[in-house]
N, C-alpha and C positions, 0 to 999 in steps of 0.2 A: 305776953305781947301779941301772941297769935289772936288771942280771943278779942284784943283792944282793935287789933287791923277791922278782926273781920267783924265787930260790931260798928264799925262806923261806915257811917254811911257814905257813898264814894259822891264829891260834889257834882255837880251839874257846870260847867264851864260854855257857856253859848256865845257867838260871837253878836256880834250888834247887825241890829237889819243895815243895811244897806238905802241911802236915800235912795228911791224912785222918781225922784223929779231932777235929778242930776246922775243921769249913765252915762257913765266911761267905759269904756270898752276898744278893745285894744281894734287899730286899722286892718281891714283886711288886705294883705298883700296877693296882689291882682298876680297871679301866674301867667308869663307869656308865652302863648302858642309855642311847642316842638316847631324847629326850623328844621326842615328835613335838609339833609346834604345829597346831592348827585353821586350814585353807587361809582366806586371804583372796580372796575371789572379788569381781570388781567387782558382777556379778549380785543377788550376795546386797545390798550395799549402795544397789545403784538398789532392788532389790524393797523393801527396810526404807522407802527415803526415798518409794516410789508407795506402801506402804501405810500409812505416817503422812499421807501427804495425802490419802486414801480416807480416812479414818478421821475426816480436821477435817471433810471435804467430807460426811460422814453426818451428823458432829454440827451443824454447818451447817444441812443439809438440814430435820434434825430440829424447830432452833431455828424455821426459818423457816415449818414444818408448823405449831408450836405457838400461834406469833404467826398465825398465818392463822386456826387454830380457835378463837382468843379470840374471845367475842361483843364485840363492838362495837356494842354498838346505842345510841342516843341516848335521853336519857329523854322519855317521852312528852307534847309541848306541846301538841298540838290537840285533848286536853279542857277545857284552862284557858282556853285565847283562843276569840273569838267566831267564831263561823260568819264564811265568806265572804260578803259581798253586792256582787255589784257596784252601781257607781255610776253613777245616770244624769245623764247631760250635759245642758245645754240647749244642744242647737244646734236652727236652725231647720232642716227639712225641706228637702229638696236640690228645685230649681224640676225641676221634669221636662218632658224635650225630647222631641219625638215622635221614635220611631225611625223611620229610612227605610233598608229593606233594596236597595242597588244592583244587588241579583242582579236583583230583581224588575222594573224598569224602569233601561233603560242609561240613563246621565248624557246629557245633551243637548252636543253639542257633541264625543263622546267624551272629554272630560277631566273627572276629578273634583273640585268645587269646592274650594279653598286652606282652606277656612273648616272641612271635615268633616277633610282630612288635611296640616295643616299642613308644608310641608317647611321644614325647619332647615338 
């Protein structure tokens, strides 16, 4: 059986030409231009979020300028009520002690009487 394969001749199998006066050929499909997108940068996102909190902290700032420059003043009550007078007391006059300066003569006994510096 070996010797039957390899004496025969192996056939020729071709396909058929192709008309030339009727090509088909499949559509080129047109590729469209890469659309680039706008980088996302963390940067950019911190800078937006510090400059919306600059921007409350002016208005802030502003608010708190405004309320300061309100006049605040009170209406004016001390042309309607009476003058001040003070009031006098009756007390009787305080009895007066003669003063005795110890610089000027030293205590007898070197100690100073209980009675001028009382100790507690």
């Amino acid at each position: 059986m070996e010797e039957q394969q390899s004496l025969e001749v192996p056939q020729f199998k071709a396909q058929l030409l192709p008309h030339f006066h009727t090509v088909v050929l499949p559509e080129k499909k047109k590729l469209e231009p890469t659309k680039p997108e706008p980088f996302r940068l963390l940067l950019d996102e911190r800078g937006a979020v510090k400059s919306s909190r600059w921007e409350q902290m002016v208005k802030e700032e502003q608010k708190h300028q405004e309320e300061a420059a309100a006049f605040k003043a009170r209406p004016n009550t001390v042309t309607h009520k009476e003058p001040f007078r003070p009031r006098r007391e009756n007390r009787a006059a305080p009895g007066k002690t003669p003063t005795r300066l110890w610089t000027a003569s030293p205590p007898e006994n070197g100690k100073i009487p209980a009675d001028v510096f009382p100790i507690s």
